[in-house]
LOVEXBA-701873 format. One record per residue (C-alpha): x, y, z. Coordinates in steps of 0.5 Angstrom, whole numbers, padded with zeros to 4 digits, always signed. Each point is the difference from the previous one (the first is absolute). Layout:
N
XYZ...
END
This chain:
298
+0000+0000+0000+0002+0007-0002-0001+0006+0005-0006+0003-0002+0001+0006-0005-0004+0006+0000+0000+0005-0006-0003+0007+0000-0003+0002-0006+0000-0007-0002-0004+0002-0006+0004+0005-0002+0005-0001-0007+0006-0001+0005-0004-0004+0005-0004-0005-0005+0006-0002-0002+0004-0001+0007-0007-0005+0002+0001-0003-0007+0007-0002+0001-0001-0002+0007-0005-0005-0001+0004-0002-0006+0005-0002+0005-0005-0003+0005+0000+0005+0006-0005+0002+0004-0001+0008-0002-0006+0004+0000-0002+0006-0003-0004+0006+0003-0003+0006-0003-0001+0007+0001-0007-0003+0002+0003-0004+0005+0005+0003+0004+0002+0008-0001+0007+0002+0003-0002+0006+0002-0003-0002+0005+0002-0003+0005-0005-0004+0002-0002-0003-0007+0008-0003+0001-0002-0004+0007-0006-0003-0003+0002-0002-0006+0006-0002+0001+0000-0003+0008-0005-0004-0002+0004-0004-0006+0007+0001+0004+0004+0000-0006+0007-0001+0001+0002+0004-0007-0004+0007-0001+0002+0001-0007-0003+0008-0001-0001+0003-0007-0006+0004+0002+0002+0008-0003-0003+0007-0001+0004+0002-0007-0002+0004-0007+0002+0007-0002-0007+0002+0001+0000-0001+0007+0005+0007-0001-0007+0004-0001-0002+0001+0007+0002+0001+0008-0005-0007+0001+0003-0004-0006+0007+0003+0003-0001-0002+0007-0002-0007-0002+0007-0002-0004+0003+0001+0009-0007-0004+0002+0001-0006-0003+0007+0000-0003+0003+0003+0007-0006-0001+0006-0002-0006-0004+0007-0004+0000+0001+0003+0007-0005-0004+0003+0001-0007-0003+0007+0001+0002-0002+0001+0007-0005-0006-0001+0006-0005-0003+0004+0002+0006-0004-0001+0006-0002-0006-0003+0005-0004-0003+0000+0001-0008+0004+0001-0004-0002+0006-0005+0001+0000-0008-0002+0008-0001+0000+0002-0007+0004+0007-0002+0002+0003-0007+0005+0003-0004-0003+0007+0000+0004+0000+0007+0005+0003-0005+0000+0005-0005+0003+0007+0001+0006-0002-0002+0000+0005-0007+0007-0003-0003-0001-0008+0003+0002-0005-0006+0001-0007+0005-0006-0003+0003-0001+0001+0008+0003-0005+0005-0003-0002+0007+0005+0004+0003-0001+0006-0004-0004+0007+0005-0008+0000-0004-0001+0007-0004-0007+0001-0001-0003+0005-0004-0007-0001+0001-0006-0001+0007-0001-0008-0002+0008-0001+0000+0001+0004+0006-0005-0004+0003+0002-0007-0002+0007+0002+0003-0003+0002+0007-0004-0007+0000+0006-0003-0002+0004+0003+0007-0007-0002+0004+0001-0007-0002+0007-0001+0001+0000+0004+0007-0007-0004+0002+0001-0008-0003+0008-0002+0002-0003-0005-0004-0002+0003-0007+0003+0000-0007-0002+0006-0004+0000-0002-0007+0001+0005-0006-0004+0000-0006+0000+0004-0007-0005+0001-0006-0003-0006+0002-0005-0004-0005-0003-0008+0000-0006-0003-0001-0005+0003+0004+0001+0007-0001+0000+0006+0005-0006+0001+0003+0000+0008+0000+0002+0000-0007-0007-0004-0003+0004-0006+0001+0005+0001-0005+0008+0002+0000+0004+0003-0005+0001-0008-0004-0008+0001-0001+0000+0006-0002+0005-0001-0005-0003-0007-0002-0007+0003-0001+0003+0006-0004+0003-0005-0004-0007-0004-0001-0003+0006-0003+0006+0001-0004+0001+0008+0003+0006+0004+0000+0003+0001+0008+0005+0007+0002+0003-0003+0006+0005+0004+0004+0009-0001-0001+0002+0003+0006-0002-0004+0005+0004-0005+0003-0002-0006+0004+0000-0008+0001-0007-0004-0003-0002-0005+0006-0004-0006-0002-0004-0001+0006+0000-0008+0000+0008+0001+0000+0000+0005+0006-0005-0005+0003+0005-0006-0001+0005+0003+0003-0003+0003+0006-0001-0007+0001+0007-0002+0000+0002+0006+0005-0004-0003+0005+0001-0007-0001+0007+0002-0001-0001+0003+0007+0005+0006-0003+0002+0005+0005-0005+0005+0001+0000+0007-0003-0001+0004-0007+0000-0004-0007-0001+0002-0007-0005-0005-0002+0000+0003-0008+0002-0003-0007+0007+0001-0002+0002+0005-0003-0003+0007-0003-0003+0003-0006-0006+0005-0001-0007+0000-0002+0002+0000-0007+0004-0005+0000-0005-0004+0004-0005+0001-0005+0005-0001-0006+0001-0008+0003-0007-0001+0001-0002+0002-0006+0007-0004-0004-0002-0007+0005-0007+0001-0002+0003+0001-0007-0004+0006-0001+0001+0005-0005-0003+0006+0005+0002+0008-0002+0003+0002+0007+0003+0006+0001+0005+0003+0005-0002+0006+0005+0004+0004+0005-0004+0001+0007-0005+0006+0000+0003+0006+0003-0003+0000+0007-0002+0007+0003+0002+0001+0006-0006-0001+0003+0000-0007-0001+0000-0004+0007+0001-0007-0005+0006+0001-0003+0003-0007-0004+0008-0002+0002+0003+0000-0007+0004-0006+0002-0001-0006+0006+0003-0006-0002+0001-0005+0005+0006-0005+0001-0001-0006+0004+0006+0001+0004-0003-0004+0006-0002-0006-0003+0007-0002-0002+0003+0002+0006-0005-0005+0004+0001-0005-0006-0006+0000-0003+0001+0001-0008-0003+0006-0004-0006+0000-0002+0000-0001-0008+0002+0006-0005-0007+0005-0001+0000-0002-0008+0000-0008+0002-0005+0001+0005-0005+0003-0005+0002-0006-0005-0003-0005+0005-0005+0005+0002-0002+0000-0007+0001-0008-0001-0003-0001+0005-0007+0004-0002+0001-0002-0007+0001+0007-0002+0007-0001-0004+0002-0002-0008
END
């Protein structure tokens, strides 16, 4: 018998996958939705979790989307749930025993304007807009909170599913429904980052706690960098389409505008190998398989 899993934000495109793969691998893994457990509040937790006493809580539950930039409410929920939020499943962790797999996100990053390497684990976070900020605040929450915690860092994340709050899509489906409908895209060629297949962030996140690695920071992002353009550009060569897209430069933002786009965070896996765990595939093989698997590919 396994120790008994639970996945916030189990229906979401990250958590869906993590509940897949874990019933795959027969553990014993549950998924709560926001219907089910809400962590801004505390109570919610202890009845949702004190009840099933889980052993791993495995936290994917969080407030993003530039259109959360457009008021105070919409700003305040980025700090309720990405900082109160994680606070209060690391507090829950600590005083029962479980280890927490928390779930932030390369937008840690970003204000480096001359950065050209991708970010390690060992690099200070640079945010440059309200959701990275409060992300990193829920990072250090749940490192001060839950000695035992793993803070997991993913990028551009795509897979099956798709993201709830974008319609259930990600920019993979976007892509494909473009190419169906044989139209032409404009995506941007000045921002960098590292596309993550959400099965292969899942996988590994398994493997950490399997491995029993050092509690901490890690990069759970496909290796290497590209730019939304080149990610458009193999999609649509592995597809074998023949797509117009067109690159573009990100729009000058006024300086009024709170939501503010990194030009580049890119993330290296650097913790991983140092625990001995291998990289997660190259972000262009990644989508090959993603693609196979779905049967999409030439």
């Amino acid at each position: 018998m396994t120790a008994p899993i639970v996945v916030i934000g189990g229906n979401g495109q990250l958590g869906s996958d993590l509940l897949r793969v874990a019933h795959e691998q027969g553990r014993q893994a549950t998924g709560l939705t926001h219907a089910e457990i809400d962590i801004t509040d505390p109570h919610s937790i202890d009845l949702a979790l004190g009840s099933r006493q889980p052993t791993i809580v495995i936290n994917t539950a969080a407030a993003h989307g530039a259109w959360r930039s457009a008021n105070s409410a919409e700003q305040e929920s980025f700090f309720k749930v990405n900082a109160l939020g994680a606070w209060h499943l690391a507090r829950w962790c600590w005083q029962n025993g479980a280890t927490l797999a928390h779930y932030s996100t390369d937008y840690v990053y970003g204000a480096e304007a001359t950065r050209d390497r991708p970010y390690a684990e060992t690099d200070a976070p640079c945010p440059t807009n309200l959701y990275g900020a409060s992300k990193v605040a829920g990072e250090q929450l749940v490192q001060a909170y839950c000695p035992a915690h793993y803070v997991c860092r993913i990028a551009s994340v795509y897979g099956a599913v798709g993201a709830r709050a974008k319609g259930h899509s990600n920019f993979v489906k976007t892509t494909l429904a473009k190419i169906q409908s044989g139209e032409s895209m404009r995506v941007v060629n000045d921002q960098w980052m590292s596309p993550t297949w959400t099965r292969m962030a899942a996988l590994k996140t398994y493997e950490l706690l399997d491995a029993r690695a050092p509690y901490g920071v890690y990069h759970l992002a496909g290796s290497g960098a590209c730019t939304w353009y080149e990610f458009a550009c193999e999609i649509v060569r592995l597809t074998g389409s023949a797509i117009g897209i067109e690159p573009t430069t990100t729009s000058d933002q006024p300086p009024t505008d709170i939501f503010l786009r990194p030009r580049y965070t890119a993330l290296d896996n650097a913790n991983l190998r140092r625990a001995g765990l291998a990289d997660l595939p190259h972000w262009s093989e990644a989508l090959e398989i993603f693609l196979r698997t779905e049967g999409l590919n030439s």
